[in-house]
N, C-alpha and C positions, 0 to 999 in steps of 0.2 A: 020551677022550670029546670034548675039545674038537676034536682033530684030526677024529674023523666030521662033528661038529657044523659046521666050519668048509665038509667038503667038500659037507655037504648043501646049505652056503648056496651055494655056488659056482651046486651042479647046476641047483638052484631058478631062479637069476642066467641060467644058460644056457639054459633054456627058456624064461622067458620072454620072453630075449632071440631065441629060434628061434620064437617064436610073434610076433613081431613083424614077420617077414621076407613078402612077396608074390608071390608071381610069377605073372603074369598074360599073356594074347594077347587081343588086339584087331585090329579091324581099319578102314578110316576110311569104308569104307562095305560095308553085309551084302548093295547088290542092283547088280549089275555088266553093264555090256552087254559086248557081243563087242568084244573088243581093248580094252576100255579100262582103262589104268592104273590101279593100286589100292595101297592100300600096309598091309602087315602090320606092326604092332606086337607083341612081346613086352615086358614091361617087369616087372624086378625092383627092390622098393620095400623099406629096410631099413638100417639102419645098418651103417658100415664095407663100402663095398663094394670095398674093396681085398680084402677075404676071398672075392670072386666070379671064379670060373674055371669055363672048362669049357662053354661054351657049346655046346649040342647043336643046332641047327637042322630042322625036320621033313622029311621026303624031298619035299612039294612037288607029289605024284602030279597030272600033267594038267595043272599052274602054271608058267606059264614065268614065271622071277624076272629080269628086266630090269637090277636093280642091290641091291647091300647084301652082310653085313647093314653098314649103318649106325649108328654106336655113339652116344649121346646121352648126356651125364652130369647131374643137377640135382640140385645139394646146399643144403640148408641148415640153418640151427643155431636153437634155440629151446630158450631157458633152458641154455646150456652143450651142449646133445643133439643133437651132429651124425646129423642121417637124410638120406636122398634118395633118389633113382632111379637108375636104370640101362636105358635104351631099347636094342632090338635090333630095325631095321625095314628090311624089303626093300622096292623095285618090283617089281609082277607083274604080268602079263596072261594073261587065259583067253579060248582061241578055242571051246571047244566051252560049248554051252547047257548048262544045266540045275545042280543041284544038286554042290557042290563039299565038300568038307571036308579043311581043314588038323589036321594030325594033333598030337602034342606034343611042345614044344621044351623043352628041359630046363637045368639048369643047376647045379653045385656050389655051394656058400657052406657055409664054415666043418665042411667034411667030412659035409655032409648034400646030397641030391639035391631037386630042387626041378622038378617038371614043371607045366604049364601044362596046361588043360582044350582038349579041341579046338574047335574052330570049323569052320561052317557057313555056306555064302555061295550066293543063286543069280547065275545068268547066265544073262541074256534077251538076246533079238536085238536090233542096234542099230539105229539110223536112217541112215540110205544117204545121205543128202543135209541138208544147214543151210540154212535161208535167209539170204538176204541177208550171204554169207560176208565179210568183208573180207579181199582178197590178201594186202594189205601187214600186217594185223593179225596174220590167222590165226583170227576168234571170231567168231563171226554172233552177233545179237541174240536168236536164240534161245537160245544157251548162255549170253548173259550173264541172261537173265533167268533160267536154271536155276541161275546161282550166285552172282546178287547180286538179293536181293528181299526185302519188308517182307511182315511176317504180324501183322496184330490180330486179338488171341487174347484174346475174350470169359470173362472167368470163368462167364457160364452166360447160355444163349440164353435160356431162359425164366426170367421174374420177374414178382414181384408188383407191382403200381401203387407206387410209392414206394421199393422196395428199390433197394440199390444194386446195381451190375453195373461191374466193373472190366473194362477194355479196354486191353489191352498191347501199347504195339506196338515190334515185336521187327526190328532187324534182322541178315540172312544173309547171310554171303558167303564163297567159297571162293577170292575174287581178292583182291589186293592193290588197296585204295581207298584216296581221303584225304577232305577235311572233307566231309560232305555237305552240301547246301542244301536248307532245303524248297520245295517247288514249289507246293505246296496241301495249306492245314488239312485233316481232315475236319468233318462238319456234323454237329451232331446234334439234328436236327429230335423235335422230341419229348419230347429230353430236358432237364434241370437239370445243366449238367455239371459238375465241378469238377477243376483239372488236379492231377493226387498230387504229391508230391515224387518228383525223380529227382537223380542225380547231374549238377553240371553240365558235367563229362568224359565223352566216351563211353567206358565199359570193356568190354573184348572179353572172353569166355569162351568154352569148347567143347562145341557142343552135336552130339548124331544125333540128325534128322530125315529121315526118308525113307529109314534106310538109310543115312545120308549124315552125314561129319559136317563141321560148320562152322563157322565162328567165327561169334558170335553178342553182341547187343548190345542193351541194352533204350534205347530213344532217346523213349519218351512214353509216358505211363500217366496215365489220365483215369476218375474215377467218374463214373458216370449215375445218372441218376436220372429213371426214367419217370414223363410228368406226364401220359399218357393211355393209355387200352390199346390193343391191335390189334398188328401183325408193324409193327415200327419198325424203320428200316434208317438204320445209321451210313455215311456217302461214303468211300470211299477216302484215306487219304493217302498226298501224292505225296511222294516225295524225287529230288533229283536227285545224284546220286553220280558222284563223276570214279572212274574203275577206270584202274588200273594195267597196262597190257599191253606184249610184247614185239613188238616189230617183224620182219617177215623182209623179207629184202633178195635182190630177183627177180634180181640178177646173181652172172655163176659166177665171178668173180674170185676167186682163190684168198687177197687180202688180207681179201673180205668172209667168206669161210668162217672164216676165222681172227680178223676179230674180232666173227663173231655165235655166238661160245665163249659159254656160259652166264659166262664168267667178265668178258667183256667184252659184255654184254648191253646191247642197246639198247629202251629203249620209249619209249611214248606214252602218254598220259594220253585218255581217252576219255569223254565225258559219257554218263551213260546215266540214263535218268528211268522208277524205279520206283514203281511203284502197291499199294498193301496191297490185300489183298482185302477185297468190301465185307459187312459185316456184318449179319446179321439177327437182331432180338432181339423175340420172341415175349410181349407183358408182358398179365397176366390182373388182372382185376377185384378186389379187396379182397373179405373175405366180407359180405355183406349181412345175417347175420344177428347179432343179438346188439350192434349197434351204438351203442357205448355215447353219448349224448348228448354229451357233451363233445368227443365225436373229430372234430377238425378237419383230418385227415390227414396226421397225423405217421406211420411207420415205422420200426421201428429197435429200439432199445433205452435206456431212459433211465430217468433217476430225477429225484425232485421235491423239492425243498427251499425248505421257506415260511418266515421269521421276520420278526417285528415289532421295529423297534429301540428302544419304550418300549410299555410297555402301559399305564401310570397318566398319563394330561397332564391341563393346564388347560383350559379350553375356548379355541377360536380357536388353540391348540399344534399342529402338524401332527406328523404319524406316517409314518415310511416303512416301507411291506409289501416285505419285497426275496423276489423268486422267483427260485430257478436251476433251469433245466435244463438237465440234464448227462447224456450218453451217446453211442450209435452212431448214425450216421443223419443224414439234411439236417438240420445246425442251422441254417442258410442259412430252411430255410423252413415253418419252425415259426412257429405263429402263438400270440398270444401268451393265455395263459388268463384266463377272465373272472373278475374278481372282484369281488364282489358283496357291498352295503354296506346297513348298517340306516338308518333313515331319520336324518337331519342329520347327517349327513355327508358333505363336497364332495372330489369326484376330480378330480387333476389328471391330465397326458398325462405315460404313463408315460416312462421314462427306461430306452433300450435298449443293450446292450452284448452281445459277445460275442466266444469266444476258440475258431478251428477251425483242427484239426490236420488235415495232408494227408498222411497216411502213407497205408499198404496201403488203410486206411477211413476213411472222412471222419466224424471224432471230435469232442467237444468242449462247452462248453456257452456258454447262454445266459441274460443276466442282465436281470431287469425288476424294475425298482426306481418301483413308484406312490406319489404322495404325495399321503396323505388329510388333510384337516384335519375336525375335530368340531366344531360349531358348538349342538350343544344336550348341555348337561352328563346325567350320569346313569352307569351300569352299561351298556355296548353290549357286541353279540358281533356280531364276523366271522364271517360265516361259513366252514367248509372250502373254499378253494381246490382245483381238481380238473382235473386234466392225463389224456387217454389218449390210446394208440397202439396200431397196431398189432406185436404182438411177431413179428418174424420166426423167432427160433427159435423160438416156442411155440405160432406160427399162431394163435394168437387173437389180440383184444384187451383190454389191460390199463388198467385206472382206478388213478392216483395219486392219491392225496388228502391235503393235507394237516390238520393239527389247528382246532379252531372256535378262535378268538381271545377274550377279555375286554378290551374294555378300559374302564379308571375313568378319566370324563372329569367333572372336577372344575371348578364354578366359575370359581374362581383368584380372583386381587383386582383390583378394577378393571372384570369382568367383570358382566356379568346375565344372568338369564335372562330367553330370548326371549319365552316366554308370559307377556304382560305383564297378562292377563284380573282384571279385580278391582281393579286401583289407578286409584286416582283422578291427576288429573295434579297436586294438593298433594304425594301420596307419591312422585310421578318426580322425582327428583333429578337422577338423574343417563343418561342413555342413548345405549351405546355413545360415553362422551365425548366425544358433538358437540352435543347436544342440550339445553341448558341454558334451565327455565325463568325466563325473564326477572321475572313478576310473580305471583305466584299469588290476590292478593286481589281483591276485585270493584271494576271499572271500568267507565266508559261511555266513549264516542265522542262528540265535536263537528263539526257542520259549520261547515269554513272556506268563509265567504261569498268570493268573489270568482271572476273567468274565468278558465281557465289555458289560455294559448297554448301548444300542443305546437311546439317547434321541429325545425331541421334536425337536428340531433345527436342527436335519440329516433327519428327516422327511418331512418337512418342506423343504428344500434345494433339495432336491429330487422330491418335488411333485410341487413348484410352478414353476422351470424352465419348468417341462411338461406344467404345465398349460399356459404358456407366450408359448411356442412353439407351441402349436393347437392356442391362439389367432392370432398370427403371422400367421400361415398357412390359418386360415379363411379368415383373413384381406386381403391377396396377392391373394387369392382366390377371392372374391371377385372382387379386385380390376381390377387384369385380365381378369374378363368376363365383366367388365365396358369395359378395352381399347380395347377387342375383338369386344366388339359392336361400332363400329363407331359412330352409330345414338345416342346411349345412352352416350357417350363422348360427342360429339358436343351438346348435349342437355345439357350438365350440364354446359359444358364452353362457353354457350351462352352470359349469361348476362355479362358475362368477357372479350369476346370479343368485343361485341357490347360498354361497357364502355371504354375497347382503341380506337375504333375508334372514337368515341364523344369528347375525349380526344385530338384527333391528328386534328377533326372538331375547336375545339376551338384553340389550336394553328395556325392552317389556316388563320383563323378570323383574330385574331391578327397581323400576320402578311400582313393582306388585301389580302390574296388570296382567292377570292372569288370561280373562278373554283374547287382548291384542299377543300376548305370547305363544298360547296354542295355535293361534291365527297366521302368525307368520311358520310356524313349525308345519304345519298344513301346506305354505306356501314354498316353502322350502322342496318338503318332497315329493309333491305334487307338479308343481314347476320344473323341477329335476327332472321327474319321470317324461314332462309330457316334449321338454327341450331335447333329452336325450334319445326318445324314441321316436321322435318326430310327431307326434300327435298335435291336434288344432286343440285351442280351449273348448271350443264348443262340441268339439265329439270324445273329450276327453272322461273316463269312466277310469275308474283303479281296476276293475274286472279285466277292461281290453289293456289298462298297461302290464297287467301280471300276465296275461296270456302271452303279449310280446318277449317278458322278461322271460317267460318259459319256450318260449320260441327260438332265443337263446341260450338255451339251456344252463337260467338260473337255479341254484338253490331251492332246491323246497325249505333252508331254515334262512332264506333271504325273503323267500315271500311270504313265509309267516309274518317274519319282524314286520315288513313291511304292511300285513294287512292291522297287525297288532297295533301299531302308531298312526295309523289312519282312523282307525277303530276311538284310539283313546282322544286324538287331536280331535275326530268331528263332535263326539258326545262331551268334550269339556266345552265347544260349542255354548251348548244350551243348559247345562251344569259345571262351572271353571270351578267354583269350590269344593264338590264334590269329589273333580281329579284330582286337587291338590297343587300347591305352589311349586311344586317339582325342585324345593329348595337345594337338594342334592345332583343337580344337572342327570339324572338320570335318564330322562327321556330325551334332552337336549342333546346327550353323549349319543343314544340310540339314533336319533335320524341324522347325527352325521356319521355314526358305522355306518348306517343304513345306503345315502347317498355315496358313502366312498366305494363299498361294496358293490354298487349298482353301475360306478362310472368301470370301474376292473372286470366288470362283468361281460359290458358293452365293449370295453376296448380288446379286450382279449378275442371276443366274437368278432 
C-alpha cells in the first residue's frame, strides 16, 4: 500500500508539474508591408528547461526566413523555484500581399510533445518613397515618427461637470533613445487639474499597438476635472527625444565595409521633437432635477463625520464643531458646509486643513474645525450639519447629514446673565467684572463757582487721537483693497514665496534628495512667474509666461535662462541622477539670477 500510495504522489507531482509548462508563438507585429522585416517568436515558459529538446520549426509556406532560429534563455528563482523561458525567433520577409499563416512549431520536454497554436498575419502594399530620407542616416522623419511618438490616452471622452477623467500619457518607441526633454506642458483650459503620482525613473515595458509591438513607457498621468461644460480640448504635449541611429558610410573602401559590421557599428544620436495627440473631452451638465439645497458642487463619493469636543460648558467657554470630509473626488474644491447656530452664540473663521492622495484617483479628506463660543447660558440645540454631492456611481444626488447637537451651557462662577430686565442698579453688583458700582445711596451735585481756562494740552488730546484715527482708517483701507485684489496680494508676496521654496531647495540638497530639490526649484520659478504676472495655476503654461515677460520687453538671454531651467528642472523630474546633485549650487545660483532678473524686469515695466 505504501508503495501505490507513494507512486500516486509522485504521478500527482508530475502533472502538475506538466501543467505548469507553455509553449506559445508570437509574432512583433500581425500587419506587415511588402519586404519588410518581421520577426517570429516561439517561446517555451517552465521549469528545468534542460528537459527541452527537439525543437520542430513550421515549414514557413510563402515566408522567406532572413535569419534564426535564434535561441534566448531567461531564468529566474522565487522562493527556492527555479522557472524561466526559453525563446526561439527568426527574421522574415513576405513579398506577396494578402493574408499569411504560420503553421505549428513543436517541441519535447520531459518526454511529452508540446505544439504551439497557429498564427495569422496580413500584408499590405508598402510605400515607394519616404520623405525627407537622410543618406548618411538611412530614416526619414517619417519613420521616426512611426516609431518614436507620445499617445494621451483619456480614460473616457465623455463626463459629467465635476468628474474626474485621467489622461495618460504614454511613450512609444521601436528605436533605441536616451533622456528625453520636455519641449511644451499641455494646457488644460477648462479644467482643475491635478498631476497623479508616477515613478520618478522612466520604466520600459512591451506593448502591441497597431499590430506593432513596442516598448512602451508611462512618463505623465494628470486628473481633470471639468469646471464647465461644452467639447473641451486638452493641447498636445511635446517631448523632444535624442534617438539612437546607425550611420552608413557612401564610400566603397573595403576598410569601411568591414567596420560598418553590425559588430563594429557606428551611430549618431539625432533630435527628434514629438507631439501627443490632441485631446477632446465632451463634459455634460449635472442633472437639474432633484437638487438638493445644500449642493454646492461637489462630485464624487464621500462621507460626513460631525463631533463636538464638549457638549456641557460654562457660559463665555468656547466649543469646537470639528467636520471631516472624506472620499473620491476634488478635495481641492470642496466648499465648506454651513452650519447653523441658535441664537447667542458667536462664530468664529473656521480653521482649514486637509490631506489628498494622488494615486490612479484624487482621494482624501478635509477637515474644518469652527469655534463657537455661547454667550447666553440655557439648554441649546445645534442644528444637523448637512453635506451633498453628486454620486457618480449612482447618478443621482446624495444628502449627508449629520446628528442635532445639545448643548448645557451653564452660568459658571463669576458669570451673569445677559438679561439684566428687573434689577434695579442697588441689586448690580457686579457686571461682566468691569463695572463696579461706586455709590448706590442718594447724592446731589454742587456748582463750583469760578472760570475754567481750557489750555493747549486738552486741545491737543482732542485733536491728535482724531488724527491717529483717519490714519488708521486710511491704512485698513488701503490694506483691504490690497487683500480684495488677489492678483495685487500674490504680487507683493511673490518674492517671499519664491525665497521659501529656495529655502526648502537647499534643505533637499542637503539631505541628497535630489527629486524633492529640483521640485521645489520648479516651484520656485514657476510660482514666481505666475504670482508676478498675475496668471491662475490652472491656465498657467511657461509659453504664455514668456510671451508676457516679452510683452515686457524681457531679454531674449532672460528667456533663454529661464526656458533652460525649466527644461533641466522637469526632465530631472523623471531622471534626478542623470542631472546630477548640483553639488556646486550652480543651478540653485541660476534660478535665483533668474527670479531677481525677472522681479527688475517687472518693476522697471
Amino acid at each position: 500500500m505504501k508503495k501505490y500510495f507513494f507512486l500516486l504522489i509522485i504521478t500527482i507531482f508530475s502533472t502538475f508539474n506538466l501543467f505548469g509548462q507553455e509553449f506559445t508563438a508570437s509574432l512583433d507585429k500581425t500587419i506587415v508591408t511588402q519586404n519588410e522585416r518581421f520577426q517570429i517568436y516561439f517561446t517555451f515558459k517552465g521549469s528545468n528547461l534542460d528537459k527541452l529538446k527537439d525543437f520542430r520549426a513550421p515549414s514557413f509556406k510563402g515566408i522567406k526566413i532572413l535569419s534564426g532560429p535564434n535561441q534566448s534563455k531567461n531564468l529566474q528563482i522565487i522562493n527556492g523555484q527555479v522557472s524561466g523561458s526559453l525563446t526561439f525567433s527568426f527574421v522574415a520577409t513576405v513579398s506577396d500581399m494578402g493574408k499569411h499563416t504560420i503553421g505549428s512549431a513543436s517541441v519535447k520536454f520531459n518526454n511529452q510533445t508540446f505544439k504551439t497554436k497557429p498564427l495569422t498575419f496580413n500584408v499590405i502594399k508598402g510605400t515607394s518613397t519616404h520623405k525627407k530620407v537622410r543618406s548618411d542616416l538611412g530614416i526619414s522623419k517619417e519613420e521616426l515618427d512611426k516609431n518614436v511618438f507620445i499617445r494621451a490616452i483619456p480614460s473616457k471622452t465623455t463626463a459629467l461637470l465635476g468628474e474626474q477623467i485621467t489622461i495618460t500619457y504614454k511613450l512609444y518607441t521601436r528605436l533605441n533613445i536616451t533622456s528625453p526633454e520636455i519641449s511644451k506642458l499641455p494646457f488644460f483650459n477648462g479644467f482643475w487639474s491635478e498631476e497623479l503620482e508616477t515613478s520618478n525613473n522612466i520604466s520600459f515595458g512591451t506593448e502591441m499597438y497597431k499590430g506593432e509591438r513596442f516598448r512602451t513607457a508611462v512618463i505623465k498621468k494628470v486628473a481633470l476635472f471639468p469646471t464647465k461644460t461644452g467639447v473641451l480640448s486638452v493641447t498636445p504635449f511635446e517631448l523632444n527625444i535624442p534617438v539612437v541611429v546607425k550611420t552608413r558610410r557612401k564610400s566603397r573602401d573595403i576598410f569601411d565595409d568591414f567596420f560598418n559590421d553590425s559588430f563594429f557599428g557606428r551611430t549618431k544620436t539625432i533630435e527628434h521633437l514629438t507631439k501627443s495627440n490632441k485631446v477632446k473631452i465632451k463634459v455634460l451638465p449635472l442633472p437639474s432635477e432633484n437638487v438638493p439645497e445644500t449642493f454646492t458642487g461637489a462630485v464624487g463619493k464621500f462621507n460626513l463625520n460631525v463631533k463636538l469636543d464638549k457638549q456641557e460648558v460654562d457660559l463665555n467657554e468656547s466649543i469646537t464643531v470639528k467636520v471631516r470630509i472624506s472620499g473620491k473626488g476634488n478635495i481641492a474644491l470642496l466648499k465648506l458646509p454651513e452650519l447653523k447656530l441658535p441664537a447667542g452664540f458667536e462664530k468664529y473663521e473656521p480653521k482649514i486643513s486637509q490631506n489628498i492622495t494622488k494615486k490612479n484617483y484624487i482621494s482624501g479628506r478635509k477637515n474644518i474645525e469652527f469655534l463657537i463660543v455661547p454667550r447666553v447660558p440655557g439648554i441649546k440645540e445645534i442644528p444637523p450639519i448637512k453635506f451633498s454631492y453628486f454620486d457618480i456611481d449612482k447618478k443621482e444626488y446624495v444628502t449627508l447629514s449629520s446628528e442635532a447637537f445639545k448643548v448645557n451651557v451653564k452660568e459658571g462662577k463669576g458669570n451673569f446673565n445677559q438679561s439684566t430686565t428687573g434689577y434695579s442698579k442697588e441689586d448690580v453688583k457686579l457686571l461682566n467684572k468691569d463695572i463696579r458700582f461706586i455709590k448706590t445711596s442718594s447724592f446731589s451735585f454742587q456748582r463750583k463757582e469760578g472760570r475754567t481756562k481750557i489750555g493747549v494740552f486738552f486741545w491737543l488730546a482732542l485733536i491728535l487721537p482724531l488724527g491717529a484715527l483717519i490714519t488708521i482708517l486710511l491704512v485698513q483701507k488701503k490694506q483691504n483693497k490690497i487683500a480684495g485684489n488677489i492678483k495685487l496680494l500674490k504680487y507683493q508676496k511673490a518674492e517671499k514665496t519664491a525665497k521659501l521654496n529656495l529655502k526648502k531647495a537647499k534643505k533637499a540638497l542637503e539631505a541628497n534628495n535630489l527629486a524633492d530639490y529640483y521640485n521645489y526649484l520648479s516651484l520656485a520659478l514657476f510660482g514666481y512667474l505666475e504670482d508676478k504676472l498675475g496668471l491662475q495655476k490652472a491656465e498657467f503654461t511657461l509659453d504664455k509666461a514668456l510671451e508676457k515677460l516679452k510683452e515686457k520687453n524681457a531679454s531674449r538671454e532672460l528667456i533663454k535662462n529661464i526656458k533652460q531651467i525649466s527644461d533641466k528642472c522637469e526632465f530631472a523630474r523623471f531622471a534626478p541622477d542623470a542631472v546630477g546633485n548640483d553639488s556646486d549650487g550652480q543651478i540653485y545660483n541660476s534660478v535665483e539670477k533668474v527670479i531677481e532678473n525677472i522681479g527688475s524686469t517687472i518693476s522697471n515695466k
